[in-house]
N, C-alpha and C positions, 0 to 999 in steps of 0.2 A: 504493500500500500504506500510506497514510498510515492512522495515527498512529506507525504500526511501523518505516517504513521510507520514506524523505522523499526528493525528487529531489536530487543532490548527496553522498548515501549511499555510501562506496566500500566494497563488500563484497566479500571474499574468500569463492571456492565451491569447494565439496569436491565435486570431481568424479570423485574414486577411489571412497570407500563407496558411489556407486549404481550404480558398474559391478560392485559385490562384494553386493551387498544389493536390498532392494526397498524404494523409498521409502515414508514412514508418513504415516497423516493427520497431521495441523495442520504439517508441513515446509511451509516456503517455500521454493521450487525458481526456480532461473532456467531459462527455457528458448525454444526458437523458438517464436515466434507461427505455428502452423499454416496460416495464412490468409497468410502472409509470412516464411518461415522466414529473410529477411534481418533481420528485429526482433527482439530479445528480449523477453523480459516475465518479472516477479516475481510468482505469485501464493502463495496458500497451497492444499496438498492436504486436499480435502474428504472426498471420494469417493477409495476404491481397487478397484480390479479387480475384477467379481464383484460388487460393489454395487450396488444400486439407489437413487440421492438422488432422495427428494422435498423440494423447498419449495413450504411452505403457508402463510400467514398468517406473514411473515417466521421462521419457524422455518426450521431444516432437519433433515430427517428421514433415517437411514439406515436402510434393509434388508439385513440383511448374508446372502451366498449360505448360510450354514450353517441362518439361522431368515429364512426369506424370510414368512414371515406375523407376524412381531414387529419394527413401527419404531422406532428406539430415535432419542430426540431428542439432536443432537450439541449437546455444552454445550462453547463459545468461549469460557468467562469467563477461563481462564488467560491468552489472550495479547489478547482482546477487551471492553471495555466497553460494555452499553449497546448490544450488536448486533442490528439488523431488515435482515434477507436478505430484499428485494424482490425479486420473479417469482412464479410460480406454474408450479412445472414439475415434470417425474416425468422422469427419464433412468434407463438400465438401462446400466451397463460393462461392458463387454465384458473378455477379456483384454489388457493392456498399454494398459489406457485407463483414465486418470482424469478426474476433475471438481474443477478450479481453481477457486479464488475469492479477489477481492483485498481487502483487510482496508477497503477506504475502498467498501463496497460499493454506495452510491449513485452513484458516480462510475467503478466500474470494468467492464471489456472482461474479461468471464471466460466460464466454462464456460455461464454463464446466454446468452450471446448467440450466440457460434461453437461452443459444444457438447466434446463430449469430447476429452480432450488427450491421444495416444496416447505413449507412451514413448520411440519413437523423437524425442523433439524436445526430452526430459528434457537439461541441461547438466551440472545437481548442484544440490546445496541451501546453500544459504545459509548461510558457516559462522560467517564472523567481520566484522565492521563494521570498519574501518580509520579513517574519515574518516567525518564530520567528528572532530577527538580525542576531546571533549569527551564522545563517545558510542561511543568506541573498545570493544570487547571479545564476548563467542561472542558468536552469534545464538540464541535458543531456539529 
């Protein structure tokens, strides 16, 4: 998740508000790696339920279930600079299935490779940084 979130990172996760709510795009969520639910993994939420992500030409595009014939381009500039989402893919989510993507996108194991990340495997989001000090305090 680098630039955002560095190995060595000691993060505290709220794991109460997503038993009480429904997680939001750009959350950074810990959770099981589906393909090995003894691993965790940090990405950020792209895609939510009901969604259709395309990426094209490193954009990424959403289709939301209420205007399913209007893509609206997701803009990452709050917590991303300078971002090109490599692949070329069209996924459609289901209920309790999202589309993860990790912030260091040329280097990361997300939804572009192993595919949709269903809910049951959600731990919490990402609240507060502890360690290292120097970069102690929330998480956005």
């Amino acid at each position: 998740m680098d630039p955002n979130y560095l190995d060595g990172d000691y993060l505290i996760i709220d794991e109460i508000s997503y038993r009480l709510g429904e997680p939001k795009r750009s959350d950074v969520i810990v959770f099981r790696y589906p393909l090995d639910p003894s691993q965790f993994f940090i990405k950020r939420i792209v895609g939510l339920p009901g969604e259709t992500i395309e990426i094209s030409n490193g954009q990424i595009y959403v289709y939301s279930e209420d205007v399913s014939d209007e893509r609206i381009l997701l803009d990452e500039s709050e917590y991303l600079e300078d971002i090109y989402t490599p692949g070329n893919l069209t996924i459609v989510l289901e209920e309790e299935e999202y589309f993860v993507l990790g912030d260091n996108r040329d280097a990361s194991s997300d939804s572009r490779k192993w595919g949709e990340l269903n809910e049951k495997y959600i731990t919490g989001r990402a609240w507060l940084r502890a360690w290292p000090i120097k970069r102690l305090g929330a998480v956005d």
